[in-house]
C-alpha atoms as one frame of an Amber mdcrd trajectory, in Angstrom:
protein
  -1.040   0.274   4.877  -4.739   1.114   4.604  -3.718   4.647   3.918  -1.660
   3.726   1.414  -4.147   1.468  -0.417  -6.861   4.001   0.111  -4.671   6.403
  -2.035  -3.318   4.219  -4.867  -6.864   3.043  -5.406  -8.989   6.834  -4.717
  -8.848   7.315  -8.855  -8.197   3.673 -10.257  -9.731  -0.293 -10.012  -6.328
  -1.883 -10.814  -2.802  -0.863  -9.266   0.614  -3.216  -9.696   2.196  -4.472
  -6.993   5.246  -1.753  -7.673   3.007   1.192  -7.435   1.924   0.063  -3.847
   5.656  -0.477  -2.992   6.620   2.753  -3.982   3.827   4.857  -2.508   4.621
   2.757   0.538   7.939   3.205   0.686   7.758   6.718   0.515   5.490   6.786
   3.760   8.206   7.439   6.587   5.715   5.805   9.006   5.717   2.262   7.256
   8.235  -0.281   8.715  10.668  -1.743   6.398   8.769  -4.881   7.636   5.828
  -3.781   5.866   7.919  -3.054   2.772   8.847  -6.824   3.183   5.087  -8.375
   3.020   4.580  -6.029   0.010   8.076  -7.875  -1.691   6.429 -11.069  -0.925
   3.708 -10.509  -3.621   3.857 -11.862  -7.416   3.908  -9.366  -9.415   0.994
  -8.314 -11.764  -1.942  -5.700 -11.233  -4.514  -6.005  -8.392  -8.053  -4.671
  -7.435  -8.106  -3.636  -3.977 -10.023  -6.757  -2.652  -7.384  -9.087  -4.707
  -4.489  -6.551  -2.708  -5.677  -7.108   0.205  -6.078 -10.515   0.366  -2.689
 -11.059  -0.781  -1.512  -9.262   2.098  -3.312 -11.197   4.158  -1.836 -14.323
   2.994   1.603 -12.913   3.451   0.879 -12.364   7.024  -0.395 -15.490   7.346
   2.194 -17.505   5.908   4.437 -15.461   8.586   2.005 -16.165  11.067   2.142
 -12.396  12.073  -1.849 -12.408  12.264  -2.194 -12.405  15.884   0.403  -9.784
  16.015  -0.309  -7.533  12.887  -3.651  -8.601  12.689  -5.269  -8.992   9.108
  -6.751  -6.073   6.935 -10.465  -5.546   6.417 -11.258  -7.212   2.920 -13.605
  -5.107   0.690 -16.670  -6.734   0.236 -17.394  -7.536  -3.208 -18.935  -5.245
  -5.861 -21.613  -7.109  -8.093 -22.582  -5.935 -11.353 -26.002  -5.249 -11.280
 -28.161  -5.291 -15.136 -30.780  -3.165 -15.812 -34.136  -4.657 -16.589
């Protein structure tokens, strides 16, 4: 999955939920498990941090994270003004 997140968001901030689905499902190596969480997710566009956590939820609310484990959230980018 970090693969597949690390491609959707190389060249853009913001990806919907469907683009991740479809790069993922075209990944022979991802379970249609996987594919599931990814279901699980409202639909709208995410930043990678926002992505990730929403994963994360999913496999919480499963209570998969001892299994699956959790992804690595981004840490946050601040803004930073020029003085």
């Amino acid at each position: 999955m970090r693969q597949v997140l690390d491609e959707v968001y190389r060249d853009q901030d913001r990806a919907p939920v469907r683009e991740i689905y479809g790069r993922a499902s075209a990944r022979t190596r991802l379970t249609a498990d996987m594919l599931a969480h990814l279901n699980e997710i409202p639909e709208g566009d995410y930043t990678r941090r926002e992505m990730v956590e929403e994963i994360n939820k999913v496999i919480q609310r499963r209570g998969e994270q001892d299994s699956l484990g959790l992804l690595d959230v981004p840490p946050r980018i601040e803004a930073v003004e020029d003085t």
